[in-house]
KETORRO-409611 format. One record per atom (N, C-alpha, C): x, y, z; residue in one letter. Coordinates in pm, whole numbers, plus 50000, padded with zeros to 5 digits. Atoms other than C-alpha are relative to their C-alpha. Layout:
BEGIN
XYZA;...
//
This chain:
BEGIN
499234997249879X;143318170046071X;499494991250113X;500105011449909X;143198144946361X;499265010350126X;500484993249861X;141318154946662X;500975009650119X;498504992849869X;144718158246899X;500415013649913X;499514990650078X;145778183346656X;499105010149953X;500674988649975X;143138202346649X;499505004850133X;499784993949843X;142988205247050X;501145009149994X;498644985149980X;146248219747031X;499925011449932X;499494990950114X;145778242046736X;499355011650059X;500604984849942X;144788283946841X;499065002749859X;501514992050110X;141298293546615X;499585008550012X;500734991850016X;139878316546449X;498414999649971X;500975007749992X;136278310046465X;499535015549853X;500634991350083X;134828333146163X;498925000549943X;501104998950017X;131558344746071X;499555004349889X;499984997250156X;130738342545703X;500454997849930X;499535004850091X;131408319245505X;500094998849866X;500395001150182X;131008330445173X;501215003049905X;498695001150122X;133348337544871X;501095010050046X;498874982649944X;135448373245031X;500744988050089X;499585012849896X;136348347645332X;501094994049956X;499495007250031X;137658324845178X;500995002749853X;499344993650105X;139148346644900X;501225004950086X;499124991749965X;141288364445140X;500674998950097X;498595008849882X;141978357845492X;500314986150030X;499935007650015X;141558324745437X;501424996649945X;498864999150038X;144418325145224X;501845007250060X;498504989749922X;146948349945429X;500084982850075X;500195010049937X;146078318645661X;501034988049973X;499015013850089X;147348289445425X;501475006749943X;498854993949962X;150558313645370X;500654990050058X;499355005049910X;151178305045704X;500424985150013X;499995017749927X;150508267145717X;501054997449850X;499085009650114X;152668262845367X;501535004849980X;498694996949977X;155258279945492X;500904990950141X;499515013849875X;155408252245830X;499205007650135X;500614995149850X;153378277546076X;498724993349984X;501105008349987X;150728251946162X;499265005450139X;501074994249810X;149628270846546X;498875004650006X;501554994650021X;146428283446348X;499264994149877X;500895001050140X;143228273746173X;498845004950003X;501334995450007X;139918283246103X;499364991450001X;501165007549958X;136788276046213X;498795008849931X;500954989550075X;133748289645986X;498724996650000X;501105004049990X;130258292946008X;498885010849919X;500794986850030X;127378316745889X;499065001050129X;501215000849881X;124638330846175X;498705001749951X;501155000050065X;122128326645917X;499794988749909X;499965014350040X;120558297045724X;500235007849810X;499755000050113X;122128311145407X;501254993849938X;498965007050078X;124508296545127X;500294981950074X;500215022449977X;123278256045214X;500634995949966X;499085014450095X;124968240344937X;501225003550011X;499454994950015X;127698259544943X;501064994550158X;499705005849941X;128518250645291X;499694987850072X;499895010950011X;127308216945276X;501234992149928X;498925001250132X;129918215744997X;501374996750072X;498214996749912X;132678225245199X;500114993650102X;499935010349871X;131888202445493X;500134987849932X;499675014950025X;131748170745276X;501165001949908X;498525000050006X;135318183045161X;501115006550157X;499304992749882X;136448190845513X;500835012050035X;500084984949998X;136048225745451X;501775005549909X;498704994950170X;138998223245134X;499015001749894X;500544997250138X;138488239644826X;501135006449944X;498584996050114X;140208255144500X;499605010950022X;500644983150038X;140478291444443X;501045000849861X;499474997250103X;140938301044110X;500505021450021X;499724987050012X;143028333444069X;500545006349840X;500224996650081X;142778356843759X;501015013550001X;499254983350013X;145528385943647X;499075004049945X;500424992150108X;144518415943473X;500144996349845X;499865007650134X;145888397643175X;499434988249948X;500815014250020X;143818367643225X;500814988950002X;499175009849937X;146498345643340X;499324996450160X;500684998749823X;144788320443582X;500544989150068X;499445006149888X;146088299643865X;499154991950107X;500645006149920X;145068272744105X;500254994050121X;499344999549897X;145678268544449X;498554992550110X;500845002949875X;143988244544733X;500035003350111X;500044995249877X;143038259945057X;499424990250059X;499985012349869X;143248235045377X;499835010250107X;499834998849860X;143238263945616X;498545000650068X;501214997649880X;139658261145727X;499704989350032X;499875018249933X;139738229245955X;498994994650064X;501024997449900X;136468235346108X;498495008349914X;501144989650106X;133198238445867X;498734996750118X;501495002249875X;129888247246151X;498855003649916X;501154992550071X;126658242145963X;498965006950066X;500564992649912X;124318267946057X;498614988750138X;500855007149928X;121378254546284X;499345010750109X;500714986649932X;118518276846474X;500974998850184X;499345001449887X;120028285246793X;501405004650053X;498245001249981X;123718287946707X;500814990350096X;499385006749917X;124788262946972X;501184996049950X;498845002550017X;127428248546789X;501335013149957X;499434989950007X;128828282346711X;500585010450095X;499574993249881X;128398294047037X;501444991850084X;499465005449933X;130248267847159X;501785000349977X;498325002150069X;133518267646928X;500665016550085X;499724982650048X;133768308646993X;500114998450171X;499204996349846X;133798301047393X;501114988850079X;498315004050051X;136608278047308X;500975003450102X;498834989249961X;139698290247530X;500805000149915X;499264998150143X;141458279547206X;499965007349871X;500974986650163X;139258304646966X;500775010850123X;499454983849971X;141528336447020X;499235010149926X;500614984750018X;139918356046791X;498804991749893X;501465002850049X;136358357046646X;500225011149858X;500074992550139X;136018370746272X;499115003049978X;500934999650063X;133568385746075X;500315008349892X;500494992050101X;132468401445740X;498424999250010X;501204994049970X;129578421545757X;499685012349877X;499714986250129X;127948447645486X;499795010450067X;500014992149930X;128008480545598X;498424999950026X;501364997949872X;123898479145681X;499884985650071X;500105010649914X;124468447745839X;500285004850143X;499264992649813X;126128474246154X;499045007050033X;500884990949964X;122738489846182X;500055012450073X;499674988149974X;123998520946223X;499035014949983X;501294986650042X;122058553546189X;501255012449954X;498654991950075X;123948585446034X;500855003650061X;498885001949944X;125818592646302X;500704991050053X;498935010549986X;127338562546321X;499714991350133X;500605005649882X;125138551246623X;499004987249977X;501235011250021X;122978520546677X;499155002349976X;501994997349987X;119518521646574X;499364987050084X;500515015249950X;117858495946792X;498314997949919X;501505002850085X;114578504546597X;500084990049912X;500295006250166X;115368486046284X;499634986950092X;500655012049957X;113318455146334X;501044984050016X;499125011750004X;116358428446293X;500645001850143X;499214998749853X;117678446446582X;499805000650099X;500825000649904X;115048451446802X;499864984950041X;500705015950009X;114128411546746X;501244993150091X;498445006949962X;118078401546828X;500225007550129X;500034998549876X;117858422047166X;499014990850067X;501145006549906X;114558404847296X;500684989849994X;499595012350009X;116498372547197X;501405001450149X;498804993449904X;119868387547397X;499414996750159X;500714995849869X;117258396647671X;499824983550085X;500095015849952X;116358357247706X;501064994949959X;498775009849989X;119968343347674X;500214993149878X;499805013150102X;119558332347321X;501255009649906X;498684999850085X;121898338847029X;498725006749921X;500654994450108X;120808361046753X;500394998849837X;500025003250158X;120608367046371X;500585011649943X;499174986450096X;122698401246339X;501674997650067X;498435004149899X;126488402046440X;500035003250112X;499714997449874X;125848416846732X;499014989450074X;500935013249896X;123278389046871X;500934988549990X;499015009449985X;125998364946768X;501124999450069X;498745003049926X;128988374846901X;499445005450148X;500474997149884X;126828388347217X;500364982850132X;500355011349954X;126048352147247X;501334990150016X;498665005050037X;129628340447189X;500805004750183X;499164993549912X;130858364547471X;499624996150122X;500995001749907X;127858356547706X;501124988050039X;499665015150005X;129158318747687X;501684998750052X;499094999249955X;132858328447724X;500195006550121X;499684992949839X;132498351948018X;499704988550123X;500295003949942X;130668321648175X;500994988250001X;498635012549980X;133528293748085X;500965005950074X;498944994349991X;135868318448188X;501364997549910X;498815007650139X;137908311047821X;501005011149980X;498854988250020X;139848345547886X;499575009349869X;500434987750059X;139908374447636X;500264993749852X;500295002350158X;139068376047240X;500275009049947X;500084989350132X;139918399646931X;498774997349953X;501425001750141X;136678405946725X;500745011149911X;499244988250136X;138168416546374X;498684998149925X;501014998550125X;136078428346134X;500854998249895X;499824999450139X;136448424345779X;499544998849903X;501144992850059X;134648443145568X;500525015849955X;500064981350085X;134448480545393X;499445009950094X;500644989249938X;133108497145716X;500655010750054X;499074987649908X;135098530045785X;500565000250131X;499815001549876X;136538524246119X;499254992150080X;501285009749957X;134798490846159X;500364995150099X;499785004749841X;136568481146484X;499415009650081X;500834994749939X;135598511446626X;498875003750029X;501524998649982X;132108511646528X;499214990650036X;500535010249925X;131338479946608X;500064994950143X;500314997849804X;132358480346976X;499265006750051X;501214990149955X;130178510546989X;499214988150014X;501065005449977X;127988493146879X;499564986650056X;500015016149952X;128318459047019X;499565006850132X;500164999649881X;128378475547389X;498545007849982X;501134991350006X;125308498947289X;499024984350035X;500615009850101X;123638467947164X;499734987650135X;499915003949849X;124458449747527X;499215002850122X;500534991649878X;123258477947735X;498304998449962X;501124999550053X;120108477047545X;499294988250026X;500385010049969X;119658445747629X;499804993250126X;499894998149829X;119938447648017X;501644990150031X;498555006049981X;123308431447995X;501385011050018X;498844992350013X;125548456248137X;501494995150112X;498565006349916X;127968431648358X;500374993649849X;498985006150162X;128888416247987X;500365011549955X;499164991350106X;129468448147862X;500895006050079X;498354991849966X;131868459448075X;501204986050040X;499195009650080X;133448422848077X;500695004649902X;499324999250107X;133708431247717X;500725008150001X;498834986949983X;135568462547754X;501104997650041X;498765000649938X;138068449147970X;500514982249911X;499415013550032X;138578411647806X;500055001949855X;500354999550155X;137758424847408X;501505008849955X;499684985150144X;139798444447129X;499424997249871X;500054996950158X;138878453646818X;500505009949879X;499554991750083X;140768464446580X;499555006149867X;500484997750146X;140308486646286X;500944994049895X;499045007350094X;141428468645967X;499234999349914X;500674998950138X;140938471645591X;500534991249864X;499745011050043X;140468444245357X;499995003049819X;499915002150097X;141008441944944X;499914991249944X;500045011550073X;140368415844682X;498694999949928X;500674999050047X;138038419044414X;499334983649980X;500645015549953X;135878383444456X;498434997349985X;501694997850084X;132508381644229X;499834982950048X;501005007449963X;130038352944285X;500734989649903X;499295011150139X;131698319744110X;498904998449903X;500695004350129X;130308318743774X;499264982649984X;500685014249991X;128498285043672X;500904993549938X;498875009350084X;131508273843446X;500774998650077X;498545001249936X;134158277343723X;500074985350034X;499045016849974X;133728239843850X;500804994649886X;499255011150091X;134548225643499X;501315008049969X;498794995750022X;137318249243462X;500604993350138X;499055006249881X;138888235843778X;499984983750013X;500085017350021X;137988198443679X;501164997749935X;499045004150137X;140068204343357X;501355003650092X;498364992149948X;143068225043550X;500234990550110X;499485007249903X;143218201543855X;499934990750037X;500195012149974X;141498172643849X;499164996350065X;500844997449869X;139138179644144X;498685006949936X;501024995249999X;135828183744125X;499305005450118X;500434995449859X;135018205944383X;498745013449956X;501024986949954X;131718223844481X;499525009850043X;499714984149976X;132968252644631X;500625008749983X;498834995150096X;135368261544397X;499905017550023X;500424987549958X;135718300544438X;501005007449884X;498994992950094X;137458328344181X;500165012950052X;499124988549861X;139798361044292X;500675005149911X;499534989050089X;141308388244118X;501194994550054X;498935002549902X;145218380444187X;500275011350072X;499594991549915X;145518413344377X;499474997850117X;500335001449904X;145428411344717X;500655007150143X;499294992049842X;145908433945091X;499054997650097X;500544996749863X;145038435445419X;500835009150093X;499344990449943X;145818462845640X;499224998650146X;500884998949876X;145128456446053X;500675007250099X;499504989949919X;146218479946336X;500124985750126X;499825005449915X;148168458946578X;499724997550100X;500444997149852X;146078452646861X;499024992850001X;500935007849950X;145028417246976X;499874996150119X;499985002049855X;144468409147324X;500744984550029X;499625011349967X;145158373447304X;500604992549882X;498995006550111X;147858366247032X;499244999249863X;500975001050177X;147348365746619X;501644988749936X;498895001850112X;149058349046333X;501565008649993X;498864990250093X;152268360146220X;499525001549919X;500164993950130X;150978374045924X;500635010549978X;499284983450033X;153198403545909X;501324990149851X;498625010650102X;155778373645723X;499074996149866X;500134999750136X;153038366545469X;499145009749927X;500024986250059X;152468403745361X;498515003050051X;501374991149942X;149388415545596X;500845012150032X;499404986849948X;150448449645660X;499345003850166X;500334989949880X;150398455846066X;500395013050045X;499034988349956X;150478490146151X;498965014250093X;500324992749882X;149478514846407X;498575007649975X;501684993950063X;146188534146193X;500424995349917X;500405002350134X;144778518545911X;499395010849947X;501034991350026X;142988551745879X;500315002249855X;500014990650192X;144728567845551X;499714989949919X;500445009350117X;144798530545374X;498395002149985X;501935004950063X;141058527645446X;499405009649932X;500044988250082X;140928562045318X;499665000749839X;500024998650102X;142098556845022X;499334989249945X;500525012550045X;140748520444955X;498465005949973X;501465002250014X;136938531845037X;499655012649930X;499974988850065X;137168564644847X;500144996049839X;499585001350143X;138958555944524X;499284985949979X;500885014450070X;137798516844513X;498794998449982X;501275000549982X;134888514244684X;498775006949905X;501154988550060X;132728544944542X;500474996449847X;500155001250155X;134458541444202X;499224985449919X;500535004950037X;133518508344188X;498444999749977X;500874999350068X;130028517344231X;499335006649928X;500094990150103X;130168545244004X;499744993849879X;500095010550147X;130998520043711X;499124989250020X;501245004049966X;128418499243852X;498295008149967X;501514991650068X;125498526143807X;500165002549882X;500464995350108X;126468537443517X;499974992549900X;500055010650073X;127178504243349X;498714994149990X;501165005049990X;123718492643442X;499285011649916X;500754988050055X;122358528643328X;499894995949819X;498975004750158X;124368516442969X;499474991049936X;500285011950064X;122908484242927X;501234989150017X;498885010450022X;126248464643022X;499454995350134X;500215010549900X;126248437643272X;501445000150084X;498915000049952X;129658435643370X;500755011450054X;499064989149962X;132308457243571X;501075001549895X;498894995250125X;135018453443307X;499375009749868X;500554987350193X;132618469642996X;500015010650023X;500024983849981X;131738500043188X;501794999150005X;498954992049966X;135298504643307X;500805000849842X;499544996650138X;136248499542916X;499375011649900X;500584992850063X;133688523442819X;500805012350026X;499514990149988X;135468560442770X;499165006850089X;500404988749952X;132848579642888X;499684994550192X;500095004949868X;132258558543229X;501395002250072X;499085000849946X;135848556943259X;500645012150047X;499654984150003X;136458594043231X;499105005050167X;500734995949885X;133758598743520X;500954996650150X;499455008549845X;135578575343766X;501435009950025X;498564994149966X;139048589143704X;499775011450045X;500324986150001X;137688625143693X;499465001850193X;500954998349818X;135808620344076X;501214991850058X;498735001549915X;138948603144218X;501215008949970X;499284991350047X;141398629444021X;499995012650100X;500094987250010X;139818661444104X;499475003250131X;500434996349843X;138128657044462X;500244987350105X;499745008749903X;139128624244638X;501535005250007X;498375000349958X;143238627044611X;500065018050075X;499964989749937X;142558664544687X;499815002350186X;500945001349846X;140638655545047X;501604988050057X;499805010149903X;143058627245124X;501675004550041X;498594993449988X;146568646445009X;499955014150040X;500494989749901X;145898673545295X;501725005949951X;498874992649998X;148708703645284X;500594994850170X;499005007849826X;151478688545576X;499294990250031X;500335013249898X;149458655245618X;500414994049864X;500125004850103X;150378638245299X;499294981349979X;500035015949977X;149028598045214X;500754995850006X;498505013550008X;151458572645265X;499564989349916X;500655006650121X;149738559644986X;500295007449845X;499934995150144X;150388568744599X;499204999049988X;501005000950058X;147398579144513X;499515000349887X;499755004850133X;147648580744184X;500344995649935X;500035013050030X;149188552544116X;498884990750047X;500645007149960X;146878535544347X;498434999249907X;500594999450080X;143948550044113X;499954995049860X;499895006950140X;145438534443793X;500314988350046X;500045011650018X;145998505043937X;498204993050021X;501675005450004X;142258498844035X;499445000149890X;501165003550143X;140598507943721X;500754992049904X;500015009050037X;143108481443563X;499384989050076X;500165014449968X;142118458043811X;498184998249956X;501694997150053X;138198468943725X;499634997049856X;500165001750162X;139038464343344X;500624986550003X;499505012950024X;140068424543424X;498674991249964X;500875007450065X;137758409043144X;499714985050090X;499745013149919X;138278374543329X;499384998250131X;500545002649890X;136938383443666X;498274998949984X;501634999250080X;133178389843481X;499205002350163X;500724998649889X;132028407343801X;498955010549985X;501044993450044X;128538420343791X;499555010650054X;500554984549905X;127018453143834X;499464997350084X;501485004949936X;124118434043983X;500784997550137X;499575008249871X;126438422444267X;500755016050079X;499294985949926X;128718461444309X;498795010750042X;501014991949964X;125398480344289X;499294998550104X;501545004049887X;123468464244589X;500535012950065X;500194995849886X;123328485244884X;500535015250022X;499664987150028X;123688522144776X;499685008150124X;500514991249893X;121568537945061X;501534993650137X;498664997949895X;124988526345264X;501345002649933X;498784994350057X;127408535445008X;500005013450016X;500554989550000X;126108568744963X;500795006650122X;499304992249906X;126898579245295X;501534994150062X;498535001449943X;129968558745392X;500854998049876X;499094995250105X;131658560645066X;500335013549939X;500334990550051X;130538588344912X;499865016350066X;500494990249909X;129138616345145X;501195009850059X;498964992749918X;132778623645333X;500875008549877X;499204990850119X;134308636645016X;499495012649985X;500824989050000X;131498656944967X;499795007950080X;500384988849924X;131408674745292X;501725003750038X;498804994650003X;135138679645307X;500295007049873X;500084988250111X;134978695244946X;499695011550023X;500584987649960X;132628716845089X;500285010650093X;499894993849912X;133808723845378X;500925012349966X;498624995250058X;137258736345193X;499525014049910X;500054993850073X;135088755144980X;500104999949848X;499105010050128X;136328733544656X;498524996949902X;500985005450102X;133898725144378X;499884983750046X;500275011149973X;132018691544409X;499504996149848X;500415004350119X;131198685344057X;500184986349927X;499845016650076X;133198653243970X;499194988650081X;500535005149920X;131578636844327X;498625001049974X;501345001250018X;128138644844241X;499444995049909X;500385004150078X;128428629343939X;498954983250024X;500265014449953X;128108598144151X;498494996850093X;501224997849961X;124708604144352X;498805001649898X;500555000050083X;123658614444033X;499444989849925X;500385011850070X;124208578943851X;498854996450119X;500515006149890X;122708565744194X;498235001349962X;501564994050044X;119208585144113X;499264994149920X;500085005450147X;119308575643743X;499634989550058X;500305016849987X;119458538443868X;498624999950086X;501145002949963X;117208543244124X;498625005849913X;501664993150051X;114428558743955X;499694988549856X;499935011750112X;115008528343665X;499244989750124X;501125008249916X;113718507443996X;499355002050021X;501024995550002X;111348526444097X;498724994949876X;501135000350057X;109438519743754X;500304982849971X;499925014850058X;110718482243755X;500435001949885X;499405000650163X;112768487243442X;501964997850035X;498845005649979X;116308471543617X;500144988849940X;499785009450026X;117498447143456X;499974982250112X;499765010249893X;117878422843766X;499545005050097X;500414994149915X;116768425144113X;501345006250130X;499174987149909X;118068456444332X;500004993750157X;500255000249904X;119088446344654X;500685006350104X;498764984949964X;119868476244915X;499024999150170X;500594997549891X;119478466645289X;499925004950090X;500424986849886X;119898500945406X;498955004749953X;500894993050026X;116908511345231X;498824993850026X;501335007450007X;113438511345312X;499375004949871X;500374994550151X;111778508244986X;499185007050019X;501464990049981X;108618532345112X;501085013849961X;499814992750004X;111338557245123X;500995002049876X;499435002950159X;113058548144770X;499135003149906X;501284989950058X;110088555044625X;499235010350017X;500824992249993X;108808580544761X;501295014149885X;498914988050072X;112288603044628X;499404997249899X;499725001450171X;112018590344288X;498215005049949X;501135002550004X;108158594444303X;499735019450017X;499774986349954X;108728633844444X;499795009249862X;500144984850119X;107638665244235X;501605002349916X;498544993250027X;111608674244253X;500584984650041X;499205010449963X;113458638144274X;501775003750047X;498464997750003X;116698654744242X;500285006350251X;500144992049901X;115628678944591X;499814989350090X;500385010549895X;113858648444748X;501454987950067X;499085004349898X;117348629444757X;501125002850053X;499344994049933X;119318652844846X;499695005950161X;500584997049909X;116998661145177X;499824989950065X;500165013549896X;117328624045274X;500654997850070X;498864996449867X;119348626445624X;500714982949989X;498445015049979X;120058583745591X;500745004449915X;498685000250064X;121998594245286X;500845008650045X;499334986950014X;123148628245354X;500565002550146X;499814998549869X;123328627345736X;499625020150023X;500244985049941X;124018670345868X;500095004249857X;500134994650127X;124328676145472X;498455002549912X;500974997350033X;121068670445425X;498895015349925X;500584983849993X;119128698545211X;501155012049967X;499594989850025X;122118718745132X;499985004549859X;500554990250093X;121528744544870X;501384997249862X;498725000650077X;125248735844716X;500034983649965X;500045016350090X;124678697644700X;499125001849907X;501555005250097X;121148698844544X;500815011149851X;499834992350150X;122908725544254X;501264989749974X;499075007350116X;125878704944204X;499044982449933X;500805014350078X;123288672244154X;499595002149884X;500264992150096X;121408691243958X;500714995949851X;498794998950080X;124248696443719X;500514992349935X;499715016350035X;125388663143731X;499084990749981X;501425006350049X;121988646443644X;499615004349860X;499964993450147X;122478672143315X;500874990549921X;498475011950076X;125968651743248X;499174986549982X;499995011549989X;124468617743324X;498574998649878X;501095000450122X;121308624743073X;500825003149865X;499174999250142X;123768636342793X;500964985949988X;498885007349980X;125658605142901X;499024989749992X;500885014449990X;122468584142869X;499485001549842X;500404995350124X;121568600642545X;501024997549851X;498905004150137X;124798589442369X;499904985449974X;499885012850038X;125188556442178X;501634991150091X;499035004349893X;126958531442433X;501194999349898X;498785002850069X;130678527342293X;501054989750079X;
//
């Protein structure tokens, strides 16, 4: 793209450049541009010195690459993405990041983030303790740019309030339950904390953030994918990327300073994303890492074996069957979602041999699944009065796995950066392991300790030992 043409063009400056990215809105993106709407491109960066080659890769192809896409049937497809026009390699400081993002032409700032990347605490509040976050205020405090999303886009906003570049969307995109709204919390918390409270009420009046919920199953490119995309296209490209063909996005209309048309190439805008994200982080999310623990528990490596295994598969359906569609299809509120269709279509898309996506990659970061996947089912079961038996099956695998780390007997390494490992071991290490993690408030939050979780774990720690005791099938 020529310089003049990228002055004129309106950016999205986005934060995280790794395979989801570029699996997803990247693509709604190129939609647009191959349908003749050229008024937007991306601009991408990471705020950390991770994935080097990866986006070295993509800068000495001027941030083009292939994406291979995979049916459930293993029919696969190849498609070059041009819409990111703008590859920023990282560098201490962020300067060049800061600089694109206070832009008056960057309308909206992106990110994907994992849910403990929002350093949240159980009620859904900042922790400024955790040490990444404490470190990225003192930085805030002296005017610099930080290393969590909120020291970045702090530093983004700092820079625009002072160009005067006018107002920004920050979208999330990511699996965090009402991640627009928790991240403004926490962005302005995160401000104030920092003695910056003329930016944070700037931000209030020049920001939105919307809540919006993202789909696309998008495992780590295998080591064979370049030569498969040598043979299929001709191109030898080094950041080749692979993608389940299913694909949604769901964002609640509300940017301050103009978006894409994407409503023309099938983003769904619409007033709450609440019930989709509902059902997405309930039935997908958790099931996926249901068949994740227990596939690892199994000896399989992959998400497709467990979800082919009967007795794994029976678990998943059985805990989205019998207590998720119950919680989400309220008497007089119904989903505007088929939820039971929506349930058989996931565990085909979970049984797509072809995507070869690893437990090792769905299992990380349980101590934040736990409570934002998992947890709300469980205290709306309860609340109702309703048996929790198929849901506890899933805390249960969780245990199993952890207590397999605990003695170092995982196959691969566990990585979970809501947990502190002092307190991962100490459960599994506990007289009563089952009692110890049910009494853990990060997972459990006000559930903590109740007398009706710890018996349905219990219970379900009986299932998952008769279920460890059978010959895998």
């Amino acid at each position: 793209m020529s310089t003049s043409a990228a002055d004129t063009a309106l950016v999205i400056l986005h934060l995280g450049l790794g395979s989801f990215h570029r699996a997803h809105q990247a693509v709604y993106l190129q939609r647009l541009i191959d349908a003749g709407d050229t008024r937007w491109h991306l601009a991408g960066t990471n705020i950390r010195p991770d994935m080097a080659d990866v986006v070295q890769a993509l800068a000495a192809q001027g941030g083009a690459y292939t994406l291979e896409t995979v049916t459930p049937q293993g029919a696969r497809s190849y498609q070059r993405i041009t819409a990111i026009r703008e590859v920023i390699p990282y560098a201490p400081g962020l300067a060049a990041m800061v600089a694109r993002g206070a832009d008056p032409a960057t309308r909206i700032v992106s990110f994907t983030v994992t849910e403990a990347g929002y350093y949240l605490d159980s009620a859904h509040r900042l922790d400024p303790s955790m040490p990444e976050l404490a470190a990225d205020v003192g930085r805030a405090q002296r005017g610099e740019a930080g290393e969590t999303i909120y020291g970045a886009v702090a530093a983004i906003l700092r820079a625009r309030r002072a160009a005067d570049a006018g107002p920004v969307t920050l979208l999330n995109c990511d699996n965090l339950r009402h991640n627009g709204e928790r991240f403004r919390a926490g962005l302005l918390a995160f401000l104030v904390a920092a003695g910056e409270t003329e930016l944070a009420a700037w931000t209030q009046q020049h920001t939105t953030c919307p809540n919006a919920m993202v789909d696309r199953i998008t495992p780590r490119p295998p080591p064979q994918l370049r030569a498969r995309v040598l043979a299929a296209t001709g191109v030898d490209d080094a950041a080749a990327i692979t993608a389940e063909s299913f694909i949604q996005w769901v964002i609640e209309d509300d940017f301050i300073a103009g978006r894409p048309a994407w409503e023309t190439v099938g983003v769904e805008l619409v007033r709450s994303v609440q019930p989709y994200e509902e059902a997405k982080i309930r039935i997908l999310n958790a099931t996926h890492s249901c068949i994740a623990w227990a596939g690892t528990l199994a000896g399989l490596s992959y998400i497709h074996e467990g979800t082919h295994n009967p007795a794994i598969r029976q678990m998943a359906y059985d805990y989205v069957t019998e207590d998720v569609i119950p919680c989400l299809n309220r008497p007089g509120e119904p989903s505007p979602v088929d939820l039971p269709a929506y349930r058989d279509v996931v565990l085909d898309r979970f049984g797509n041999p072809a995507i070869l996506d690893t437990n090792q990659r769905v299992a990380a970061d349980g101590f934040a699944k736990i409570p934002g996947f998992i947890a709300p089912t469980v205290r709306e079961r309860l609340a109702a009065g309703q048996s929790i038996d198929a849901v506890a099956m899933l805390p249960a695998l969780f245990l199993a796995f952890l207590q397999r780390w605990h003695r170092g007997e995982l196959p691969y390494a566990y990585q979970d950066q809501g947990m502190d490992p002092a307190v991962g071991h100490a459960i599994c290490a506990a007289a009563d392991p089952q009692a110890a993690l049910c009494a853990e408030p990060t997972l459990w939050g006000d559930l903590a300790g109740d007398a009706r979780l710890l018996a349905a774990l219990r219970n379900a720690s009986r299932c998952v030992a008769a279920f460890l005791a059978a010959p895998v099938r």
